[in-house]
PQR file with spaces between the fields and no chain letter, atoms N, CA, C, O and H, PARSE charges and radii, in Angstrom:
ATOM       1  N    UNK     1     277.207  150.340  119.149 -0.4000 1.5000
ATOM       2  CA   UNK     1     276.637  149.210  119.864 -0.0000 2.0000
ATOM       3  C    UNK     1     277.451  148.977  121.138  0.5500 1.7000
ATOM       4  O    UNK     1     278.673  149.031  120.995 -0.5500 1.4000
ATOM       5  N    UNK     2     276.992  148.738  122.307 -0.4000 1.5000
ATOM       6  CA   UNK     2     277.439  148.854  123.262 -0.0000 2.0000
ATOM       7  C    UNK     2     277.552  146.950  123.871  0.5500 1.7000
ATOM       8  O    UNK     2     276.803  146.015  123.588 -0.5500 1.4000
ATOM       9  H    UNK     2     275.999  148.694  122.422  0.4000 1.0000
ATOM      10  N    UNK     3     278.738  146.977  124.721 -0.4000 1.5000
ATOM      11  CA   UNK     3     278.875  145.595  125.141 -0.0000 2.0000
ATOM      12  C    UNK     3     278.510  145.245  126.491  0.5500 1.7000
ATOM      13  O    UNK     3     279.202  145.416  127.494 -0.5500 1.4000
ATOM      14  H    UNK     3     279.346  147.737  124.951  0.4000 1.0000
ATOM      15  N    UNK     4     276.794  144.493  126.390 -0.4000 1.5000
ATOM      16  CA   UNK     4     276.274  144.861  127.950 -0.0000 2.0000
ATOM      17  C    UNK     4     276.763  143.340  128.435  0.5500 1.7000
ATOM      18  O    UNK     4     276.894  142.308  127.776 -0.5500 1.4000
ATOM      19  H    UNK     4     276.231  144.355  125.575  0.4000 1.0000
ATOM      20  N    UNK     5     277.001  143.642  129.987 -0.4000 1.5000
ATOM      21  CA   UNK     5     277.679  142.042  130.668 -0.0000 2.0000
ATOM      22  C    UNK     5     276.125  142.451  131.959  0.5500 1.7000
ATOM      23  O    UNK     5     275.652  143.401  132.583 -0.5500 1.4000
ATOM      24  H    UNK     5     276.894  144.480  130.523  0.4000 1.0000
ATOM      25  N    UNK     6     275.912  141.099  131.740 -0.4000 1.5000
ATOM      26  CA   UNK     6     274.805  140.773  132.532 -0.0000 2.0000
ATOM      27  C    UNK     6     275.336  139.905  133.775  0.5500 1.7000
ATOM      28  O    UNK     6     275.942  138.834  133.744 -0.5500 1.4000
ATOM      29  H    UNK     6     276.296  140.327  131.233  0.4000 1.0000
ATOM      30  N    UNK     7     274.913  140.716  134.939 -0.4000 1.5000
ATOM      31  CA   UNK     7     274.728  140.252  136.182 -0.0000 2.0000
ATOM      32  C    UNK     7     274.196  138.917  136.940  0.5500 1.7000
ATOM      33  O    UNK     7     274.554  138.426  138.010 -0.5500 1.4000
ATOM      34  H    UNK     7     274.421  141.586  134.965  0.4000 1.0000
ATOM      35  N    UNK     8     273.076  138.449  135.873 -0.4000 1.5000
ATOM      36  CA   UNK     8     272.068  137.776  136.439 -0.0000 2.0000
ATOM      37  C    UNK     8     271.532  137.180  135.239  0.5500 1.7000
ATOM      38  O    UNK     8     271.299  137.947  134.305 -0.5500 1.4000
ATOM      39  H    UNK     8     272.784  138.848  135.003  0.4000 1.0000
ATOM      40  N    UNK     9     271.288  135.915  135.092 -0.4000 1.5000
ATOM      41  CA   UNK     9     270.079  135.061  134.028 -0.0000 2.0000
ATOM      42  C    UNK     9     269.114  134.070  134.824  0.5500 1.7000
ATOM      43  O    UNK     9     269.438  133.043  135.420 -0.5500 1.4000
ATOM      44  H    UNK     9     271.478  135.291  135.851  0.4000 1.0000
ATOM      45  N    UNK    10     267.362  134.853  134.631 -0.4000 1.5000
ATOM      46  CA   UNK    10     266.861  133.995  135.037 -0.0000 2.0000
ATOM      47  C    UNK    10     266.516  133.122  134.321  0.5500 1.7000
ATOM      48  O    UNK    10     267.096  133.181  133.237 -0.5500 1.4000
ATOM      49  H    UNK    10     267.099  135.688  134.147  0.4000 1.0000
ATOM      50  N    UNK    11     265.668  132.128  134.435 -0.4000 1.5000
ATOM      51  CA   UNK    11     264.894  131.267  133.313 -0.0000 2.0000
ATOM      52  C    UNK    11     263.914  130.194  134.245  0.5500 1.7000
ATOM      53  O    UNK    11     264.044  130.041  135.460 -0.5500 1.4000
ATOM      54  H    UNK    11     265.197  132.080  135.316  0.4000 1.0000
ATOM      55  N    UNK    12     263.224  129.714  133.655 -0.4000 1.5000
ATOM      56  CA   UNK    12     261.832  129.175  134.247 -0.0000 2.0000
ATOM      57  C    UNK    12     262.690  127.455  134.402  0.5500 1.7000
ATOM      58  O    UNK    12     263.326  126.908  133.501 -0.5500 1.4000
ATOM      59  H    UNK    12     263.118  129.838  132.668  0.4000 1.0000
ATOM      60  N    UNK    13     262.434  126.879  135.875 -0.4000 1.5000
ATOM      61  CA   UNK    13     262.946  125.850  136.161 -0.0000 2.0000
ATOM      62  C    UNK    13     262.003  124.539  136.538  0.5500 1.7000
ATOM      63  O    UNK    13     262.275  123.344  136.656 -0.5500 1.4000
ATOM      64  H    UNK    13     261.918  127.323  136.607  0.4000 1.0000
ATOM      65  N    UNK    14     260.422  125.512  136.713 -0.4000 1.5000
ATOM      66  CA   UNK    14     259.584  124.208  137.135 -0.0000 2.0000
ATOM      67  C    UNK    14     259.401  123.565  136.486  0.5500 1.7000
ATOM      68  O    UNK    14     258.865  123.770  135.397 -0.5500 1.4000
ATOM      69  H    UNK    14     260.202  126.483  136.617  0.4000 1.0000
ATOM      70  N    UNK    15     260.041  121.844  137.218 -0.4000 1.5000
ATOM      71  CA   UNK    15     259.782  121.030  136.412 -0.0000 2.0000
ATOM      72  C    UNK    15     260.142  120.616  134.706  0.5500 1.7000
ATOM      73  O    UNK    15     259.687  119.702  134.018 -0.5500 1.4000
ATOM      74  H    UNK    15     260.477  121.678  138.102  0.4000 1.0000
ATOM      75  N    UNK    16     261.108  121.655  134.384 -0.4000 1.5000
ATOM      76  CA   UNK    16     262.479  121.326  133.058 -0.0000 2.0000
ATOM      77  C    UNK    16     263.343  121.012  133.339  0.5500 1.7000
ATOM      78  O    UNK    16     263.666  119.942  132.823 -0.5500 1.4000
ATOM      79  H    UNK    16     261.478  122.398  134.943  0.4000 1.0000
ATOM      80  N    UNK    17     264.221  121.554  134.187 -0.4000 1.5000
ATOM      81  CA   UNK    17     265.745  120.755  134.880 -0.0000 2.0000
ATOM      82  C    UNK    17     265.402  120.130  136.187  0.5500 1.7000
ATOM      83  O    UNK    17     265.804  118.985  136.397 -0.5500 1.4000
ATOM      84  H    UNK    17     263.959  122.423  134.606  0.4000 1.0000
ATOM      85  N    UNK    18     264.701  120.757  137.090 -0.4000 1.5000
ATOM      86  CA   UNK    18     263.907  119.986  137.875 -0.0000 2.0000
ATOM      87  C    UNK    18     263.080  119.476  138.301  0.5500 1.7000
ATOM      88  O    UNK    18     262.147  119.464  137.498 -0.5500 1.4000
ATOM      89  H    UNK    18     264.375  121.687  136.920  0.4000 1.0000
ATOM      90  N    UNK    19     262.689  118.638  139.869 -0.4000 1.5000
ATOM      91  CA   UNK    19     261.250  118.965  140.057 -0.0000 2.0000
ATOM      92  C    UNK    19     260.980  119.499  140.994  0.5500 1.7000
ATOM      93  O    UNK    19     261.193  118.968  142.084 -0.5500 1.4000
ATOM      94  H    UNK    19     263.446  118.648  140.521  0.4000 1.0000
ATOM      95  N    UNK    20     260.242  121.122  140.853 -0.4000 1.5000
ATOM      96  CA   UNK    20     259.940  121.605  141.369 -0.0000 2.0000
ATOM      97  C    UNK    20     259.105  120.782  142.950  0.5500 1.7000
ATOM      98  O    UNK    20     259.496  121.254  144.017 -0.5500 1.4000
ATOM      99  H    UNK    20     260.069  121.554  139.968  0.4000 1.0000
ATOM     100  N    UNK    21     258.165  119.773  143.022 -0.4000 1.5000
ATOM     101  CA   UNK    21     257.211  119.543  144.341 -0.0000 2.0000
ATOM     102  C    UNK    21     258.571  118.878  145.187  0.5500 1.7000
ATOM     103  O    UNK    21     258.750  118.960  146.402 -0.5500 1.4000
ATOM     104  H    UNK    21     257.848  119.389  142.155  0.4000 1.0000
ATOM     105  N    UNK    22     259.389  118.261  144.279 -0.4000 1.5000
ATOM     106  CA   UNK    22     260.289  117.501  145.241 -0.0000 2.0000
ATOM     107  C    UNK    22     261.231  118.498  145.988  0.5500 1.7000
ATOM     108  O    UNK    22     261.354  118.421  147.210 -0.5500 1.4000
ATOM     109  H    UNK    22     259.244  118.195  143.291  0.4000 1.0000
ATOM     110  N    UNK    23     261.886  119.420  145.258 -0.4000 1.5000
ATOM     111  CA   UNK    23     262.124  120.489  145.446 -0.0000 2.0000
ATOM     112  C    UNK    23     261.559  121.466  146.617  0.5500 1.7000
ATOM     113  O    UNK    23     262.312  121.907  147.485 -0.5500 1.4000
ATOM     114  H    UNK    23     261.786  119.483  144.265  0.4000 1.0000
ATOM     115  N    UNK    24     260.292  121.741  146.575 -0.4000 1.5000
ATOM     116  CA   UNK    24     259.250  121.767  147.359 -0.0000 2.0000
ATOM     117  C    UNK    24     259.451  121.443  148.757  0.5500 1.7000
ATOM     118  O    UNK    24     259.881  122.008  149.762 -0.5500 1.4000
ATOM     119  H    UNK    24     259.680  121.382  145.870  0.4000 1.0000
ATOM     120  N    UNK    25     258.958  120.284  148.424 -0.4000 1.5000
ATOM     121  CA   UNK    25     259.083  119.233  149.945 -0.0000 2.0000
ATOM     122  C    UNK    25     260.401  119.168  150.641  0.5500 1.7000
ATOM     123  O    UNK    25     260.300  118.998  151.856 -0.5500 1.4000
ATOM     124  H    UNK    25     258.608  119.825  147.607  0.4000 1.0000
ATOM     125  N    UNK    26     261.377  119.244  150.261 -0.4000 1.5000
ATOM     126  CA   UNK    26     262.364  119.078  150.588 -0.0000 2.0000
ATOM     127  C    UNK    26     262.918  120.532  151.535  0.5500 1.7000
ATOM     128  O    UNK    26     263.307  120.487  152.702 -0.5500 1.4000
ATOM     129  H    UNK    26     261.459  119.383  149.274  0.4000 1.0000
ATOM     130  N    UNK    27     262.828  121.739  150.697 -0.4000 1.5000
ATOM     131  CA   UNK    27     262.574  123.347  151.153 -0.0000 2.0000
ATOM     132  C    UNK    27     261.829  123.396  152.442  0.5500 1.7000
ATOM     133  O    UNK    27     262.054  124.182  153.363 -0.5500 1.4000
ATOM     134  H    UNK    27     262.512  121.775  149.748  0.4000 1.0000
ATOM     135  N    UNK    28     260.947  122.497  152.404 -0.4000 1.5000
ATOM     136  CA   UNK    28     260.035  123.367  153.125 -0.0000 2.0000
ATOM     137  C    UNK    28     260.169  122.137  154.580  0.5500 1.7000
ATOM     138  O    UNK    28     259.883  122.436  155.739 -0.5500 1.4000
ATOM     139  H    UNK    28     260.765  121.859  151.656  0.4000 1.0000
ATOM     140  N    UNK    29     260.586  120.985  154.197 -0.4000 1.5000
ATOM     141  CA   UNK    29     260.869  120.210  155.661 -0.0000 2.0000
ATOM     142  C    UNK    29     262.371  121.055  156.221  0.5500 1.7000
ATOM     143  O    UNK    29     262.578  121.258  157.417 -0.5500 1.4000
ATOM     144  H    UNK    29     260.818  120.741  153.255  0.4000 1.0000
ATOM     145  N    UNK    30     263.142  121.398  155.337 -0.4000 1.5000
ATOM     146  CA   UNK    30     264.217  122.124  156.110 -0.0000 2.0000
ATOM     147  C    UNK    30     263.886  123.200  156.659  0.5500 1.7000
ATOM     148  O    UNK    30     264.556  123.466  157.657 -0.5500 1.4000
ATOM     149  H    UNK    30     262.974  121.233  154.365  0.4000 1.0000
ATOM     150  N    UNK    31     263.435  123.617  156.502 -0.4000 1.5000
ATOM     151  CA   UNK    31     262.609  124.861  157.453 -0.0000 2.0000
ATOM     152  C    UNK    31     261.757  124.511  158.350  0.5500 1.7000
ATOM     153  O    UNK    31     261.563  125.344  159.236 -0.5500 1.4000
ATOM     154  H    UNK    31     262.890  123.401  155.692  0.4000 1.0000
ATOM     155  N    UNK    32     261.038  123.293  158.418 -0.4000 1.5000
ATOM     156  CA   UNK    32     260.533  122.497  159.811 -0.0000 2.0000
ATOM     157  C    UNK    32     261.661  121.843  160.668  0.5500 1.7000
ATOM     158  O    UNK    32     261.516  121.295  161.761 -0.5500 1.4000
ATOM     159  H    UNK    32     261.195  122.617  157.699  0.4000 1.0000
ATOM     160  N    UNK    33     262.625  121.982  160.073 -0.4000 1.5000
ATOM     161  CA   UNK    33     263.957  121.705  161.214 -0.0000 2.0000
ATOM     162  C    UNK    33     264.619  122.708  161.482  0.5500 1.7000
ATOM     163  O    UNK    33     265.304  122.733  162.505 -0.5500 1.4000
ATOM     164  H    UNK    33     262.742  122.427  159.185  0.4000 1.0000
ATOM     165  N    UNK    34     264.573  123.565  160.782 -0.4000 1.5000
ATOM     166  CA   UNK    34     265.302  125.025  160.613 -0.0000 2.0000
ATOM     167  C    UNK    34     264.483  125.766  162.381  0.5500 1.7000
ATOM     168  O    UNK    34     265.051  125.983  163.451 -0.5500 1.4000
ATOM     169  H    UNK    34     264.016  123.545  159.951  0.4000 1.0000
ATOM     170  N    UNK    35     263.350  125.915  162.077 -0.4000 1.5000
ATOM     171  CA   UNK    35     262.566  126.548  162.841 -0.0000 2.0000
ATOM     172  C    UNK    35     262.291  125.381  164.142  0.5500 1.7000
ATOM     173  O    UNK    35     261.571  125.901  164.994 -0.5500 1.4000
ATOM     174  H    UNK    35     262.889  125.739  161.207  0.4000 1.0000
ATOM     175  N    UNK    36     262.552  124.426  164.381 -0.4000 1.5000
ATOM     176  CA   UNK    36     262.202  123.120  165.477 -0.0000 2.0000
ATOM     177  C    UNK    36     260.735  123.364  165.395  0.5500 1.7000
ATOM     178  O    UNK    36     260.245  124.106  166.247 -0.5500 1.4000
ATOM     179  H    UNK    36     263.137  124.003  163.689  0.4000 1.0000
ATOM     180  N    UNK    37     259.896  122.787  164.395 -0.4000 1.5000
ATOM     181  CA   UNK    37     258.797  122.920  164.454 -0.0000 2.0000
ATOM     182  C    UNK    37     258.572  121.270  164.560  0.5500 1.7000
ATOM     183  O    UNK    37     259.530  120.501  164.480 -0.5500 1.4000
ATOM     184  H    UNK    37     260.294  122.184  163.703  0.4000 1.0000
ATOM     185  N    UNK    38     257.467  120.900  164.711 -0.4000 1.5000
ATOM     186  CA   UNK    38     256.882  119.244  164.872 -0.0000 2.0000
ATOM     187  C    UNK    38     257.273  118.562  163.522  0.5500 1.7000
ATOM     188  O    UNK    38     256.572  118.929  162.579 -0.5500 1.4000
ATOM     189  H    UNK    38     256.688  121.525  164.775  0.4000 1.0000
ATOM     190  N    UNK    39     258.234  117.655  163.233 -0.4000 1.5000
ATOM     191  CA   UNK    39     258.104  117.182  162.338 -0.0000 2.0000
ATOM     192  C    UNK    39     256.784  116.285  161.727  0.5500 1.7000
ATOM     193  O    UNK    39     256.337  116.469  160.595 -0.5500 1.4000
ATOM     194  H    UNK    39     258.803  117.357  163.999  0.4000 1.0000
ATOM     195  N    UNK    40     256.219  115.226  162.739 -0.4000 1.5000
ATOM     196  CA   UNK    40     255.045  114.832  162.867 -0.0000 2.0000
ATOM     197  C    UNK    40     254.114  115.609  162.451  0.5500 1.7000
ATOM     198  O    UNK    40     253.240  114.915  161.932 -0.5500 1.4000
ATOM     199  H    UNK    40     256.582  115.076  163.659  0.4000 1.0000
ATOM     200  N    UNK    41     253.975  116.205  162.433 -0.4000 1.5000
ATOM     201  CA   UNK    41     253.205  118.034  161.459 -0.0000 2.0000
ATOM     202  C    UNK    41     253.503  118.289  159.473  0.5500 1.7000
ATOM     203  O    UNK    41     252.939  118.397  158.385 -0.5500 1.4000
ATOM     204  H    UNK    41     254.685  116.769  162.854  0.4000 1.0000
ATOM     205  N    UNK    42     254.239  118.273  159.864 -0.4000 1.5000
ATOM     206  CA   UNK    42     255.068  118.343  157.975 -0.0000 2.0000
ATOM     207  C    UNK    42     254.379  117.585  157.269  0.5500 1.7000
ATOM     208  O    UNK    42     254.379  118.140  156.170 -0.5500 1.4000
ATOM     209  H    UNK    42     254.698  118.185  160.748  0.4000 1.0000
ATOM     210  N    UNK    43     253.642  116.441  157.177 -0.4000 1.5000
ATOM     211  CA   UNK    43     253.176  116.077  156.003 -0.0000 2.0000
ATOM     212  C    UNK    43     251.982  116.297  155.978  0.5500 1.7000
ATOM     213  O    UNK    43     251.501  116.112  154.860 -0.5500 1.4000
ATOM     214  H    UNK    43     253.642  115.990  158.069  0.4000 1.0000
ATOM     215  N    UNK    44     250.947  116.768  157.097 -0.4000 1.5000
ATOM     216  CA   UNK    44     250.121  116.723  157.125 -0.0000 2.0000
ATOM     217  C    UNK    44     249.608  118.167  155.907  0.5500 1.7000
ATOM     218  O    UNK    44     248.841  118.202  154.945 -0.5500 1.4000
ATOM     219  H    UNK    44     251.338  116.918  158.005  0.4000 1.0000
ATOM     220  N    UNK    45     250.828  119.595  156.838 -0.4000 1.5000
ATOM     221  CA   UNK    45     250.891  120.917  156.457 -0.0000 2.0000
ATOM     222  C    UNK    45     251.423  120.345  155.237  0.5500 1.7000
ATOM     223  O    UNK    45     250.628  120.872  154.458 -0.5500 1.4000
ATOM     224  H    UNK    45     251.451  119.566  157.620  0.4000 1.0000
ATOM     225  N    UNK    46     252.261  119.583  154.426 -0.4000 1.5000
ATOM     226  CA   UNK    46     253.010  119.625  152.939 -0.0000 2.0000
ATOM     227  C    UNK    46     251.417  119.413  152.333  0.5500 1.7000
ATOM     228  O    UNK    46     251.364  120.333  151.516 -0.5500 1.4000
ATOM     229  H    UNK    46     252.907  119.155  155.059  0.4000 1.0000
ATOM     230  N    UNK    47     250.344  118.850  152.288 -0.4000 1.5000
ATOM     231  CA   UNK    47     249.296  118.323  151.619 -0.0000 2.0000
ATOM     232  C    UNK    47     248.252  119.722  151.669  0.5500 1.7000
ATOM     233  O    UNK    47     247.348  119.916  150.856 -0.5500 1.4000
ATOM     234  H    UNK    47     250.387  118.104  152.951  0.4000 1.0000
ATOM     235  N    UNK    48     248.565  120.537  152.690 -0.4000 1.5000
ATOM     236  CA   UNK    48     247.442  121.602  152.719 -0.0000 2.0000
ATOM     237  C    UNK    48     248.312  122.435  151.860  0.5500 1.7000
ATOM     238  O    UNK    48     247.798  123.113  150.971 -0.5500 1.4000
ATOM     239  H    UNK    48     249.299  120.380  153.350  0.4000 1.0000
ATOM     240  N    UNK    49     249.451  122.435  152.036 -0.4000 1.5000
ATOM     241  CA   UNK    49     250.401  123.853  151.393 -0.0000 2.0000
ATOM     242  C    UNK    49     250.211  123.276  149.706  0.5500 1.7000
ATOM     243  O    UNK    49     250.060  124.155  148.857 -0.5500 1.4000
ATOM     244  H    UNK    49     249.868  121.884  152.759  0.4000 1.0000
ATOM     245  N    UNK    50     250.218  122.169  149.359 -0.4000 1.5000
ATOM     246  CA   UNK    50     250.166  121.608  147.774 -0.0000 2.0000
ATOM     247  C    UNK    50     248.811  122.025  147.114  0.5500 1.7000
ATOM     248  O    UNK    50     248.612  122.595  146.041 -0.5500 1.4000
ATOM     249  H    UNK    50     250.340  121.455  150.049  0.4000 1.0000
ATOM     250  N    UNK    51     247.697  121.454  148.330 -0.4000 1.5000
ATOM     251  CA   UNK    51     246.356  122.104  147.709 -0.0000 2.0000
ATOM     252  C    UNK    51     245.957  123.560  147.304  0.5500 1.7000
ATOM     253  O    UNK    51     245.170  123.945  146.440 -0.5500 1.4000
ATOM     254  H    UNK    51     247.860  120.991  149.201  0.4000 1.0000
ATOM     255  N    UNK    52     246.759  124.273  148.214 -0.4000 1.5000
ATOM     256  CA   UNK    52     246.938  126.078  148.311 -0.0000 2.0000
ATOM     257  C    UNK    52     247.176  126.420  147.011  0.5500 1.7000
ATOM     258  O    UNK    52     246.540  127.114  146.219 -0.5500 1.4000
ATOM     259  H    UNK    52     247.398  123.959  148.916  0.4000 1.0000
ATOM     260  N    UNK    53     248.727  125.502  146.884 -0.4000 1.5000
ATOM     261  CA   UNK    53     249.555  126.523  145.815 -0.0000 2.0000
ATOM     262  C    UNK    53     248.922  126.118  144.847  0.5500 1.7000
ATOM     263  O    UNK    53     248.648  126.970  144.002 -0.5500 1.4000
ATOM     264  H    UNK    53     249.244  124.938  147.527  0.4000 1.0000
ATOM     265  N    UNK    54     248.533  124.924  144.647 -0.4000 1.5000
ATOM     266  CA   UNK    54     248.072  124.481  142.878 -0.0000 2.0000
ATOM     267  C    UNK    54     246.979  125.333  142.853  0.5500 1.7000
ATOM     268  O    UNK    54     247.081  126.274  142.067 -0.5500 1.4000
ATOM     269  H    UNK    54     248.756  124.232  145.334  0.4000 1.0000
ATOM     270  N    UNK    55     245.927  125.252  143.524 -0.4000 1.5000
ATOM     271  CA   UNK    55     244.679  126.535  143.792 -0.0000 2.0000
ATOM     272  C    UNK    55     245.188  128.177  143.451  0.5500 1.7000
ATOM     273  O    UNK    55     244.370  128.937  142.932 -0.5500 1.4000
ATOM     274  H    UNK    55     245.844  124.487  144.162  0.4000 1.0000
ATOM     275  N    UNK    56     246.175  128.518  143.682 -0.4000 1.5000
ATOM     276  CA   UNK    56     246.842  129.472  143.272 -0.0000 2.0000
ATOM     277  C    UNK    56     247.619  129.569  141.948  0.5500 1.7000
ATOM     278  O    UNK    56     247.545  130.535  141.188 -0.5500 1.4000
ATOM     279  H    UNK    56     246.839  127.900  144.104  0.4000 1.0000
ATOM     280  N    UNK    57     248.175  128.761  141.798 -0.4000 1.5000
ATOM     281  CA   UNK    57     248.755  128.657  140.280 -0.0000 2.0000
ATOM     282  C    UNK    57     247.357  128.830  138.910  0.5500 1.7000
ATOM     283  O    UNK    57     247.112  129.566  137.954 -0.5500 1.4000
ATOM     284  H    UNK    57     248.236  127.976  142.415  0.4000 1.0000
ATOM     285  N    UNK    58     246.734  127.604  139.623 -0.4000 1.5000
ATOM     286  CA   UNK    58     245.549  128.159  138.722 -0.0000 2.0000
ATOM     287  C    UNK    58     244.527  129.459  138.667  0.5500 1.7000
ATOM     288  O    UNK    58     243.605  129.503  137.853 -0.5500 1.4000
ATOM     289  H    UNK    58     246.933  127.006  140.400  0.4000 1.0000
ATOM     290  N    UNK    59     244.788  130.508  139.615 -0.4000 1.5000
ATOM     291  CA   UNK    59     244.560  131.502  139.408 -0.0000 2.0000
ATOM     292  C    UNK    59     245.243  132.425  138.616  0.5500 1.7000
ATOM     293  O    UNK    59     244.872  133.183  137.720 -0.5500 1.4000
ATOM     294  H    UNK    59     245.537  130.472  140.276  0.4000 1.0000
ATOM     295  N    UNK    60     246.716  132.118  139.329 -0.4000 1.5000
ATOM     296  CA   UNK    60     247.430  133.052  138.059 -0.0000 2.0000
ATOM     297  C    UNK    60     247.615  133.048  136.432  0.5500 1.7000
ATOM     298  O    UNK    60     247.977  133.893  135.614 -0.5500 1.4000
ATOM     299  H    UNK    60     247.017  131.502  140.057  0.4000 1.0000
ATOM     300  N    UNK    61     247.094  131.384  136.349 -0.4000 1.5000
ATOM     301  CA   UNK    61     246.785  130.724  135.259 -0.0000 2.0000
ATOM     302  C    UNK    61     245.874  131.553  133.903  0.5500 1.7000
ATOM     303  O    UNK    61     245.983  131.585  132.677 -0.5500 1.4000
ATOM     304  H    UNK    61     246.800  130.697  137.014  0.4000 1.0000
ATOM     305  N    UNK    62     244.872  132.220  135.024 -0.4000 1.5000
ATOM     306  CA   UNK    62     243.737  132.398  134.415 -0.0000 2.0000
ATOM     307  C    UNK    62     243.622  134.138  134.837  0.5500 1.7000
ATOM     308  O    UNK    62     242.662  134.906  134.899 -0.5500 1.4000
ATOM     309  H    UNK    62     244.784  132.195  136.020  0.4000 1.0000
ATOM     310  N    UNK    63     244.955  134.289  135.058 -0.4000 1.5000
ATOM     311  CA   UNK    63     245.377  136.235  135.221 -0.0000 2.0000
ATOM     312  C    UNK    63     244.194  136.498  136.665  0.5500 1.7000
ATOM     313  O    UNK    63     243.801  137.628  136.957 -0.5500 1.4000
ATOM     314  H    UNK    63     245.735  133.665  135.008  0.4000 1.0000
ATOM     315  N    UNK    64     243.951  135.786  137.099 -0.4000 1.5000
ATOM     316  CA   UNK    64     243.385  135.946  139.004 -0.0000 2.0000
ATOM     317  C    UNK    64     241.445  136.426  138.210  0.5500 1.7000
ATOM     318  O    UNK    64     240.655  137.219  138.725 -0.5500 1.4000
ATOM     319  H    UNK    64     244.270  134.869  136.862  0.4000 1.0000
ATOM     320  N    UNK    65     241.330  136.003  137.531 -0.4000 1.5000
ATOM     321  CA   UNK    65     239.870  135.511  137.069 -0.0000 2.0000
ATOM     322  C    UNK    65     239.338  134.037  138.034  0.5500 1.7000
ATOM     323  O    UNK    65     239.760  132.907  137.784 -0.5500 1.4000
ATOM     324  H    UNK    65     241.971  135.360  137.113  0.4000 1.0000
ATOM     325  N    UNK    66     238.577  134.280  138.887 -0.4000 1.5000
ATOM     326  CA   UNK    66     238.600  133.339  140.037 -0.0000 2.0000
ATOM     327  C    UNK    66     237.127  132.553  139.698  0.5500 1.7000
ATOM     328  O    UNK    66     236.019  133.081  139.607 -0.5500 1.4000
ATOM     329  H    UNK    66     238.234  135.197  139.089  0.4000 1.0000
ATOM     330  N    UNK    67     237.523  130.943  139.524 -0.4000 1.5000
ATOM     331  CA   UNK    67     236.460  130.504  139.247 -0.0000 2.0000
ATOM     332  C    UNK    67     235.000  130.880  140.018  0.5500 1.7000
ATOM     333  O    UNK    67     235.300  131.318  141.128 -0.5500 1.4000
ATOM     334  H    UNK    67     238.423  130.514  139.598  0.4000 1.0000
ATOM     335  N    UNK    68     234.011  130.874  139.899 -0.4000 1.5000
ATOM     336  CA   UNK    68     233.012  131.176  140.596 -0.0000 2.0000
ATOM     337  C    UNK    68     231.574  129.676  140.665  0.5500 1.7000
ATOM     338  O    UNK    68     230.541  129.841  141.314 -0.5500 1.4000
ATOM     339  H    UNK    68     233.768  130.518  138.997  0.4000 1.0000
């Protein structure tokens, strides 16, 4: 039996230790300062980017079987 030392542990974080949207929002306005993009812009884009991803989650949800 061999003694393996692991590099790396992932584990699933949305929303168990954290929250992921706050998380989210927070990511993704630093990168609207990161990049000098319009802040005045950011919430409008945080509400289209939320509708996207949940629209997407529920695809992968459903293994990309796309409602019709």
């Amino acid at each position: 039996m061999t003694n393996r030392k692991y590099r790396h542990l992932f584990f699933d974080l949305d929303n168990t230790l954290w929250d992921f949207n706050l998380n989210s929002y927070h990511a993704l306005k630093e990168n609207f300062v990161w990049y000098r993009l319009d802040l005045q812009l950011f919430d409008r884009f945080y509400e289209i980017y939320i509708l996207h991803n949940e629209r997407l989650w529920e695809l992968y949800r459903q293994n990309g079987n796309e409602k019709r």
